[in-house]
N, CA and C of each residue as an Amber inpcrd file, in Angstrom:
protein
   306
  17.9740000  -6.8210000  -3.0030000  17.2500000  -8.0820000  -2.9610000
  15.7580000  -7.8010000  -3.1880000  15.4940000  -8.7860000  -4.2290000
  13.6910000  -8.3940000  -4.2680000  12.5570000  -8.7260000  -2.9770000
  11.9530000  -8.4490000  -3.1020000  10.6210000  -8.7950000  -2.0480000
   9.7070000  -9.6260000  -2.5100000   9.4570000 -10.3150000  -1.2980000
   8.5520000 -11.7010000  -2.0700000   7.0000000 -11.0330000  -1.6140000
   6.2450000 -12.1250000  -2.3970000   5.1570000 -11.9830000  -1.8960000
   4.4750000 -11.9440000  -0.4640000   4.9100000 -13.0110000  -0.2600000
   5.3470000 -13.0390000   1.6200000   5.4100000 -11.9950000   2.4970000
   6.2860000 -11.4770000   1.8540000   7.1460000 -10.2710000   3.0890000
   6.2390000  -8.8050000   2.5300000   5.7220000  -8.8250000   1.4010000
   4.5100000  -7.5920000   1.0600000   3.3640000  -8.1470000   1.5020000
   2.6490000  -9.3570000   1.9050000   1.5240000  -9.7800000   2.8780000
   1.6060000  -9.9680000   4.1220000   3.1040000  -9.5930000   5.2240000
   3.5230000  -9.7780000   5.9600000   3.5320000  -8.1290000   6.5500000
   3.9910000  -7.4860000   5.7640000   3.9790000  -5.8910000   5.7020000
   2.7280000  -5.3240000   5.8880000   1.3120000  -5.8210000   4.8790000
   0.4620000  -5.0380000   5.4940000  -0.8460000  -6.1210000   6.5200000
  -0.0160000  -6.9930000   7.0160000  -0.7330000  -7.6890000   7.8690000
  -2.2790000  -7.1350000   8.9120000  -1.8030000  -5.9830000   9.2950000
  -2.3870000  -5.8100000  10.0580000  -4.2550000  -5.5550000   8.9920000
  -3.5980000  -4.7200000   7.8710000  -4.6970000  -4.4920000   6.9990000
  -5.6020000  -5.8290000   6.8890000  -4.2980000  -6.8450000   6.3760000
  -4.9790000  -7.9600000   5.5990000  -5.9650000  -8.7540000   7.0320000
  -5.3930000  -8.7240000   8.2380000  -6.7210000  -9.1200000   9.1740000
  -8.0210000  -8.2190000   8.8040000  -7.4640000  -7.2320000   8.8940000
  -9.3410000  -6.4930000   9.1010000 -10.0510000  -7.2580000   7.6500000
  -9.1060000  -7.4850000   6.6690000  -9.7440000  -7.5520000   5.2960000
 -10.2590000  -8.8840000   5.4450000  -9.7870000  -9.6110000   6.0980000
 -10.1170000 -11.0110000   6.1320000 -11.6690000 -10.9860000   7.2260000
 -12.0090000  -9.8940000   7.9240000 -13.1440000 -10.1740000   8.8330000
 -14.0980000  -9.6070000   7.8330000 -13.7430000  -8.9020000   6.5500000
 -15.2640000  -8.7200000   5.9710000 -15.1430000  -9.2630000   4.6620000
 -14.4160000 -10.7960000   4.4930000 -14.2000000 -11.3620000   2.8810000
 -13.5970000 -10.6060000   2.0540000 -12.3070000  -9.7450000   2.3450000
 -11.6670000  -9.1220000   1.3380000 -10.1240000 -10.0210000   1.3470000
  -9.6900000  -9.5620000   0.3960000  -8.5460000 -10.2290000  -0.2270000
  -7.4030000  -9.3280000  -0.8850000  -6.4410000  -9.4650000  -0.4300000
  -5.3380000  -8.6560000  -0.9530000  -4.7340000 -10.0900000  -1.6430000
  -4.3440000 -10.0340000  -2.9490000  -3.8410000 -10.5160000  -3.9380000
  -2.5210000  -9.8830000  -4.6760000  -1.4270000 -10.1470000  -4.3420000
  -0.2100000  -9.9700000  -4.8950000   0.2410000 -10.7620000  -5.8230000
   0.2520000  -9.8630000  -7.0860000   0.1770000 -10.1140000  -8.8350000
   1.2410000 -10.0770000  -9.0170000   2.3080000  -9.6270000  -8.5740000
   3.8810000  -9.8440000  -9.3470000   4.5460000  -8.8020000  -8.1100000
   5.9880000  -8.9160000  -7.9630000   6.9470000  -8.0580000  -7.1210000
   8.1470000  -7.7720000  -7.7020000   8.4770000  -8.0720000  -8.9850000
   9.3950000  -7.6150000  -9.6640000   9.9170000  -5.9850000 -10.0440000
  11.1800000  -5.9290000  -9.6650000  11.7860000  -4.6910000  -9.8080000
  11.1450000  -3.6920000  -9.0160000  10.4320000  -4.1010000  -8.0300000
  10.4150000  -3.4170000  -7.1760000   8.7980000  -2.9080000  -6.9480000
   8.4010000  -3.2790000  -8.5610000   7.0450000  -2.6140000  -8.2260000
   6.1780000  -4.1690000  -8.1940000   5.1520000  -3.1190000  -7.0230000
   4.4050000  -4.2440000  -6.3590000   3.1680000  -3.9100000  -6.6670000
   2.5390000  -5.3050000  -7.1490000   1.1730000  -4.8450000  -8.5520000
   0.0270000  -5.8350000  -7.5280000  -1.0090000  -5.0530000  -7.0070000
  -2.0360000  -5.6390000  -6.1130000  -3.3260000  -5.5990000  -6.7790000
  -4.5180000  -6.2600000  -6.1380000  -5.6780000  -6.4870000  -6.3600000
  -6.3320000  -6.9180000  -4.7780000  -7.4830000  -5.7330000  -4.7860000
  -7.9630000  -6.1120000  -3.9480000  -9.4880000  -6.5140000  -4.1150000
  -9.8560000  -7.9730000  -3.8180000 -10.9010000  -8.8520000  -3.7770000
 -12.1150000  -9.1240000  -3.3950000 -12.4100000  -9.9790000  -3.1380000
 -13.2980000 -10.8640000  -2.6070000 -14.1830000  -9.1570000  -2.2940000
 -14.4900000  -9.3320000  -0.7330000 -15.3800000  -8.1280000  -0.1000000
 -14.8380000  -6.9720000  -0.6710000 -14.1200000  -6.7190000  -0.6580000
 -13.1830000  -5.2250000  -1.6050000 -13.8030000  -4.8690000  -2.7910000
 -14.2280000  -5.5390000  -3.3400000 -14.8620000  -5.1090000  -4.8000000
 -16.5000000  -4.8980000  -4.3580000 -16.1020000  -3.1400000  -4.7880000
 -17.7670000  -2.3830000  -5.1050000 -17.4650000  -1.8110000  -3.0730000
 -16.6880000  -2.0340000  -2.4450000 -16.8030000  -1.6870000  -1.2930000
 -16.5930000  -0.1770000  -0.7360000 -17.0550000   0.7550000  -0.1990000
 -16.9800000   2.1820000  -0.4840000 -15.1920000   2.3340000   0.3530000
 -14.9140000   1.4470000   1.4360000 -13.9310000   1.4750000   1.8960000
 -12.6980000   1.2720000   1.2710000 -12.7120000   0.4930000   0.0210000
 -11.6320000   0.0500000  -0.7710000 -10.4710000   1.3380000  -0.9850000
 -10.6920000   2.2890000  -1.1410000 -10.0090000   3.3920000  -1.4110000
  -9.1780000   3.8280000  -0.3510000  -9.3390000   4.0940000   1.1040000
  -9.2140000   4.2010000   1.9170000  -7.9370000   2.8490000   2.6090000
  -8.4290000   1.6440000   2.1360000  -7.4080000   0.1660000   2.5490000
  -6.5530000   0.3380000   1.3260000  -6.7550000   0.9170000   0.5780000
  -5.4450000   0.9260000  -0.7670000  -4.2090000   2.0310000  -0.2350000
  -4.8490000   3.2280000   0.2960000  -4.6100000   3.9550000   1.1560000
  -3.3560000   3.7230000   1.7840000  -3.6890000   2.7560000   2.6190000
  -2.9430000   2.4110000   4.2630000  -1.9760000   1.4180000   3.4170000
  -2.3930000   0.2780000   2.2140000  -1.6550000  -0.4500000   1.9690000
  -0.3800000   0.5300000   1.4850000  -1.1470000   1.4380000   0.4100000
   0.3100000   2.0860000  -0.3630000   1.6700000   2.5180000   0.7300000
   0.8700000   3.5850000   2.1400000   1.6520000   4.3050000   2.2380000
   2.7360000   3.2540000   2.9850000   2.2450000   1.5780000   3.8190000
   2.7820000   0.4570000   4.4130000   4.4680000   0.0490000   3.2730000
   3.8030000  -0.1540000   1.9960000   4.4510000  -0.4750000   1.0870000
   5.6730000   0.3330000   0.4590000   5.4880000   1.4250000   0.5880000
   6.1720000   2.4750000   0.5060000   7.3740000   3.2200000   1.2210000
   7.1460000   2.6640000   2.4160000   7.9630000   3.2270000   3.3190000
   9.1940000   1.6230000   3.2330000   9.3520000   1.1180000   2.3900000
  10.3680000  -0.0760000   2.4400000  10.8730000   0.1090000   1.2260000
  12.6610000  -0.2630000   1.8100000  13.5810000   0.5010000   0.5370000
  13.4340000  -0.2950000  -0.9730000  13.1760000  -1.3760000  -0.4800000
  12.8820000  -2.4790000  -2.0260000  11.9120000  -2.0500000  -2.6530000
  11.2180000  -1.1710000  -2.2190000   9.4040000  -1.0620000  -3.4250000
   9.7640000   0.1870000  -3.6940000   9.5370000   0.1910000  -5.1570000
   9.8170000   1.0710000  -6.0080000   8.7220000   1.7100000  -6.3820000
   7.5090000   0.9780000  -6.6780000   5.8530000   1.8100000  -6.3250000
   4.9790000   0.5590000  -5.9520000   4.0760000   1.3530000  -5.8070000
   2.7490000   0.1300000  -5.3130000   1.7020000   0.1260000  -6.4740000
   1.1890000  -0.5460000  -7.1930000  -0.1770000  -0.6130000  -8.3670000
  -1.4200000  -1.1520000  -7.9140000  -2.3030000  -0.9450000  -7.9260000
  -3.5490000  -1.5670000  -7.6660000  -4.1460000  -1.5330000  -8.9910000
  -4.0850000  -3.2030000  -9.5290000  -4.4440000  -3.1010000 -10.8320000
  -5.6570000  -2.8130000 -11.3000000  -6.7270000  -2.6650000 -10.3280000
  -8.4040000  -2.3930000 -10.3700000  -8.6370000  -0.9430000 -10.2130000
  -7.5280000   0.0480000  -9.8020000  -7.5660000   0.9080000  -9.9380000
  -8.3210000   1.4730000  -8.8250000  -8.1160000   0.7130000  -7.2700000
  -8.4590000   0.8700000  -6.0110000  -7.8900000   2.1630000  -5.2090000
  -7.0440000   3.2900000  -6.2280000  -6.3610000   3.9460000  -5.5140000
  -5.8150000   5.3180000  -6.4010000  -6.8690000   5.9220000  -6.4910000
  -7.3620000   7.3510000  -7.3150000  -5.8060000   8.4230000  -7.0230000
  -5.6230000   8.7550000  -8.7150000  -4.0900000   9.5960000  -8.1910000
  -3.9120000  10.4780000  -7.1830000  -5.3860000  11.0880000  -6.9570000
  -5.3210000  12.0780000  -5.8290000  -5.0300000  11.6420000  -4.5560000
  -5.2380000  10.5120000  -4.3600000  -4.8000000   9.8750000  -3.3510000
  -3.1240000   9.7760000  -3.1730000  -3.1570000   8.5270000  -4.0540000
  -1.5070000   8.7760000  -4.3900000  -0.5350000   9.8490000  -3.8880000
  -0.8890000  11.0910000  -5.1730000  -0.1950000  12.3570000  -4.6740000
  -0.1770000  12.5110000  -3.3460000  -1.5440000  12.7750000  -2.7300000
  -1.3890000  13.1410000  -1.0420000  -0.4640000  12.4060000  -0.2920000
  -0.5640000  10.9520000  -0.6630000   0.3870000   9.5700000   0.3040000
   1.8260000  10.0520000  -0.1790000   1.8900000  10.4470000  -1.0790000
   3.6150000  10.8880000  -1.6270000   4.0340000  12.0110000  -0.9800000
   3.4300000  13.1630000  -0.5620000   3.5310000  14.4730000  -0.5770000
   3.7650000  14.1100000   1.0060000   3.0300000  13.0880000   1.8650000
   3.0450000  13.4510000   3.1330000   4.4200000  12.2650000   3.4830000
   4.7480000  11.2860000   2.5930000   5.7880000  10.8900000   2.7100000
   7.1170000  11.6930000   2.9980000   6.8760000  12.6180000   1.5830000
   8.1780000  13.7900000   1.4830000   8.2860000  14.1560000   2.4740000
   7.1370000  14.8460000   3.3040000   7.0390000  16.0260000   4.3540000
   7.4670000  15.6210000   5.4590000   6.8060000  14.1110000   6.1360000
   7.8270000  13.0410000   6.3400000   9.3130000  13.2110000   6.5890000
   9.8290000  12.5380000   5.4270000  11.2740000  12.4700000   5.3750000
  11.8550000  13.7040000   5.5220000  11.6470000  14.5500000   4.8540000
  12.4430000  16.2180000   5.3690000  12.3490000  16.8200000   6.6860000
  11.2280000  16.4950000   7.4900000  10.9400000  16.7390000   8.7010000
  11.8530000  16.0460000   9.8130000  12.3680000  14.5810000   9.1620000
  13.2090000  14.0310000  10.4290000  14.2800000  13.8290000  10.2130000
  14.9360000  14.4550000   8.5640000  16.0960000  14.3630000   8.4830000
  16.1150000  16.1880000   9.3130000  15.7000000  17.0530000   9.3850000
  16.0990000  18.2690000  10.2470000  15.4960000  17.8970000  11.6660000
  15.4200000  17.2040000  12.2360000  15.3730000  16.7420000  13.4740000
  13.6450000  17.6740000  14.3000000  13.0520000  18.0990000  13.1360000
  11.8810000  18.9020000  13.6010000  10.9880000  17.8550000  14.1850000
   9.8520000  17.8470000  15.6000000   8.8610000  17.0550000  15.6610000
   7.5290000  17.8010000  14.7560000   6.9030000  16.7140000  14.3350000
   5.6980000  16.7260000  13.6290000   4.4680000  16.9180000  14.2130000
């Protein structure tokens, strides 16, 4: 079942408050097939923090079986980033499928 817009502004709620106390805006551009194509707004643009809230959104978005990737179409979310949010995902998942604590 796809994911609505809703339930991906519902997901990173907690973000989208803080974003809302300094005029930022998370904008969900399409949710089809899984990939979920964002823009972040208003206060977000030119903001040194933006990178960092793309951050928290990806790794939010990510961890749910329907999203297939996350996009930030402004380009709020540098591959190096990415990689790291993926890598610690993996490390993640292999860690608690062998029952190791982290």
């Amino acid at each position: 079942m796809p994911i609505s817009a809703e339930e991906v502004l519902a997901e990173i709620g907690p973000v989208q408050e803080t974003l809302k106390a300094h005029d930022g805006v998370v904008t969900v551009i399409d949710t089809s097939e899984g990939v979920i194509m964002l823009s972040l707004d208003g206060g977000c643009v030119g903001c040194s923090s933006t990178p960092m809230t793309a951050m928290q959104i990806y790794y939010s978005l990510k961890k749910l079986d329907e999203v297939v990737d996350v996009v930030f179409v402004n380009g709020e979310l540098p591959e190096y980033m990415r990689s790291f949010i993926d890598q610690k995902m993996e490390d993640e998942s292999s860690d608690s499928s062998t029952g190791e604590i982290v």
